[in-house]
C-alpha positions in Angstrom: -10.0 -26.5 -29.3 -8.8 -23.5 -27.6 -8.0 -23.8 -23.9 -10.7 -22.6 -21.7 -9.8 -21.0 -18.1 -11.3 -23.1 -15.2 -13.4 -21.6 -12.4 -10.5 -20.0 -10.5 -9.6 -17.9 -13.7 -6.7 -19.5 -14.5 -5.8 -21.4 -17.7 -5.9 -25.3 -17.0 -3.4 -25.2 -19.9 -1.3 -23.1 -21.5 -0.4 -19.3 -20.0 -2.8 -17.1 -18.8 -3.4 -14.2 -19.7 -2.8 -10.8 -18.3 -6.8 -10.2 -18.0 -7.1 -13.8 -16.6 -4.6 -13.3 -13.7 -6.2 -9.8 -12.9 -10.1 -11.5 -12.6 -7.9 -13.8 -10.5 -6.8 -11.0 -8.6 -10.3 -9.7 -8.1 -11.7 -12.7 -7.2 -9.0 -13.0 -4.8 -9.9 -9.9 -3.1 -13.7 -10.6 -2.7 -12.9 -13.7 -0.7 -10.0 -12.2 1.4 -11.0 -9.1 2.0 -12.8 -9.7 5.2 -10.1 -12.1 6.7 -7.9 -9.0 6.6 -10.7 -6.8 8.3 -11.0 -9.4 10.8 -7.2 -8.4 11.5 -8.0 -4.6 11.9 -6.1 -4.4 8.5 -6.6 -2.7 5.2 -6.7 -4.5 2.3 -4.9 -2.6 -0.3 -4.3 -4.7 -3.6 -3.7 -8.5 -4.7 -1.4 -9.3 -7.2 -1.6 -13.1 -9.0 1.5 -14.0 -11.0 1.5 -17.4 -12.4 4.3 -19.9 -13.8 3.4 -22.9 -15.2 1.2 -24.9 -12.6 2.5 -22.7 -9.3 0.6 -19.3 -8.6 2.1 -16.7 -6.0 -0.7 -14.7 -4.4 1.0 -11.3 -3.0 -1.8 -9.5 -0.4 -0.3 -5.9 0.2 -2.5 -5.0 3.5 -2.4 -1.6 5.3 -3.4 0.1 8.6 -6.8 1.7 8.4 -6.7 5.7 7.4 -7.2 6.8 10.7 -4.4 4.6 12.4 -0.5 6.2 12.1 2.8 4.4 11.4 3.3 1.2 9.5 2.2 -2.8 10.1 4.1 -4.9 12.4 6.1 -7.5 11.8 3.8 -9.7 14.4 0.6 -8.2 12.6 1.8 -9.5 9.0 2.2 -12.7 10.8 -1.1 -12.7 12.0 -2.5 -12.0 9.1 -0.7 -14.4 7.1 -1.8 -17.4 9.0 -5.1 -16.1 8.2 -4.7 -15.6 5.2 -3.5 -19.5 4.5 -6.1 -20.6 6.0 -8.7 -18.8 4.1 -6.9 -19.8 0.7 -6.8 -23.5 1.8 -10.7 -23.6 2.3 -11.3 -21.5 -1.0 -14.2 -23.0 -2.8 -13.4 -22.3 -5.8 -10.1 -23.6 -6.0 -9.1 -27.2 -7.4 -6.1 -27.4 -5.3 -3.3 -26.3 -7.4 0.0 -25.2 -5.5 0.6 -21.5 -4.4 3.1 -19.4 -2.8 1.3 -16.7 -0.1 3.2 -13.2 0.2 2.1 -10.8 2.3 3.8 -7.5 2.5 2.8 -3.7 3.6 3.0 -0.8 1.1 6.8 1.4 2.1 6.3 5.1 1.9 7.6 5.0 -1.7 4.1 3.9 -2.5 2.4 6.9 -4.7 -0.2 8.9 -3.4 -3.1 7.6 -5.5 -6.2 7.4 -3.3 -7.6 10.0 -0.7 -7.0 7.2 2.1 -2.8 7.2 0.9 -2.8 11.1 1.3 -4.7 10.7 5.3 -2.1 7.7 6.1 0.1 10.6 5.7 -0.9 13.7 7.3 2.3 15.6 8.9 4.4 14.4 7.0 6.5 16.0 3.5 5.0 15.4 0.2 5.4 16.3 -3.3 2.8 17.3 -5.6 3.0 17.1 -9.2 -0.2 19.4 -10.3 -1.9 19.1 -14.1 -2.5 23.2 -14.1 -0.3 25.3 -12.0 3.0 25.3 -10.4 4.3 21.8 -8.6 4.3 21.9 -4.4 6.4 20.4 -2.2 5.6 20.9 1.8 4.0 19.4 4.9 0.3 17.6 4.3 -1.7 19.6 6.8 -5.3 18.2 6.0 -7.1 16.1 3.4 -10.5 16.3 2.6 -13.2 14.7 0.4 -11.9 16.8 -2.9 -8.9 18.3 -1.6 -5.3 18.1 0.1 -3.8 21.5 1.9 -0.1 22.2 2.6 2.0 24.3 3.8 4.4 24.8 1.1 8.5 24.8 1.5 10.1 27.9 0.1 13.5 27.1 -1.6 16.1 29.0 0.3 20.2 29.4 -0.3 22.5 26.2 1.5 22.7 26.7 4.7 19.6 28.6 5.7 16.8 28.2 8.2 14.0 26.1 6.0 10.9 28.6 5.1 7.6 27.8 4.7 4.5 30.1 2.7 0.7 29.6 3.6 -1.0 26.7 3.1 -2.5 26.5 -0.2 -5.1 23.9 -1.2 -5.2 21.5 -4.6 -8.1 19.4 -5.3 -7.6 15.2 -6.4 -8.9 17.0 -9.8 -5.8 18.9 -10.4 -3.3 16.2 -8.8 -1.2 14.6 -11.6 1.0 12.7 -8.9 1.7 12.8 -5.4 4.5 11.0 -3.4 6.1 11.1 0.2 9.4 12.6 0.5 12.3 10.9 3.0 12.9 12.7 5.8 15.4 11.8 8.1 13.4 12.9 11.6 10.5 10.5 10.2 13.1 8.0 9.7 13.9 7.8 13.3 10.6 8.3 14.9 9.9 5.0 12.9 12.9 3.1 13.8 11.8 4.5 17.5 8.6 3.0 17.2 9.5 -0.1 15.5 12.2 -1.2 18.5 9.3 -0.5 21.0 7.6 -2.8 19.6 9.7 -5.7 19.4 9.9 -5.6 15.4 13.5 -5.0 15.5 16.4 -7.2 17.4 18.9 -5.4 19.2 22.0 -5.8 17.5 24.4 -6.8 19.6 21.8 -9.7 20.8 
């Protein structure tokens, strides 16, 4: 008889498969979901990966859209005690071992959902367009259909940056979008991140 998965999703015997560990996921995120609300927190995607017997659950949470920076160091640990707890008083579960890791998305994260792009306003993006010319410049705005920059204008080595008018692309016509490095953003976030207390001085 072939084995059957159990009520978490997960084979009882033998490996899982993709599709299994992704209802998993799912099912995951239906029961965590407000736990990380109750945190004032985002929760942006749950990956299930599974090795014999031991499952690690990875929670990727996020600040809401209309909140700036990134998640602290004391938030994730917040979070993740709620979290455990949640996991430990799953009804559904029939006790097998897990490993919880919790983690916020970097700024490497594509730009795949209207929420990613407003997390971002003011800063440099890149957009990789399905009919038209590729833009790379500053997000000004997003809106329901549509993101606007303010394009950079590709000048000689050593010249003043210049920028064109703002021109507007709708999610339709997005192929990909991604944040680009900048080192000014770099340190306003380092700035922030010593303020509060998320980084150790380093001669301490």
């Amino acid at each position: 008889m072939a084995d059957r998965p159990d009520h978490t999703g997960v084979f009882q015997s033998g490996k899982p498969s993709g599709a299994q560990t992704q209802l998993e996921a799912s099912r995951l995120k239906d029961l965590l979901a407000p736990t990380v609300a109750a945190s004032d927190l985002y929760l942006e995607d749950i990956e299930v990966r599974i090795a014999g017997t031991q499952r690690t659950v990875h929670v990727i949470v996020d600040l809401p859209e209309d909140q700036q920076g990134g998640v602290s160091l004391d938030k994730i640990s917040e979070v993740s005690q709620s979290l455990s707890a949640a996991l430990d008083e799953d009804p559904h579960d029939e006790g097998a071992p897990y490993d919880l890791e919790v983690s916020s998305p970097g700024v490497s994260r594509p730009l795949t959902e209207p929420r990613h792009w407003r997390r971002n306003l003011g800063r440099k993006v890149s957009v990789k367009v399905l009919d038209g010319d590729n833009v790379t410049g500053r997000l000004l705005e997003v809106g329901d259909d549509s993101v606007t920059l303010r394009p950079d204008i590709p000048v000689k080595k050593g010249m003043k940056p210049k920028h064109g008018e703002p021109v507007q692309l709708a999610f339709a016509n997005i192929r990909s979008g991604k944040v680009e490095i900048e080192f000014t953003h770099l340190d306003e976030d380092l700035a922030a991140a010593q303020m509060r207390g998320e980084l150790e001085d380093e001669e301490a």
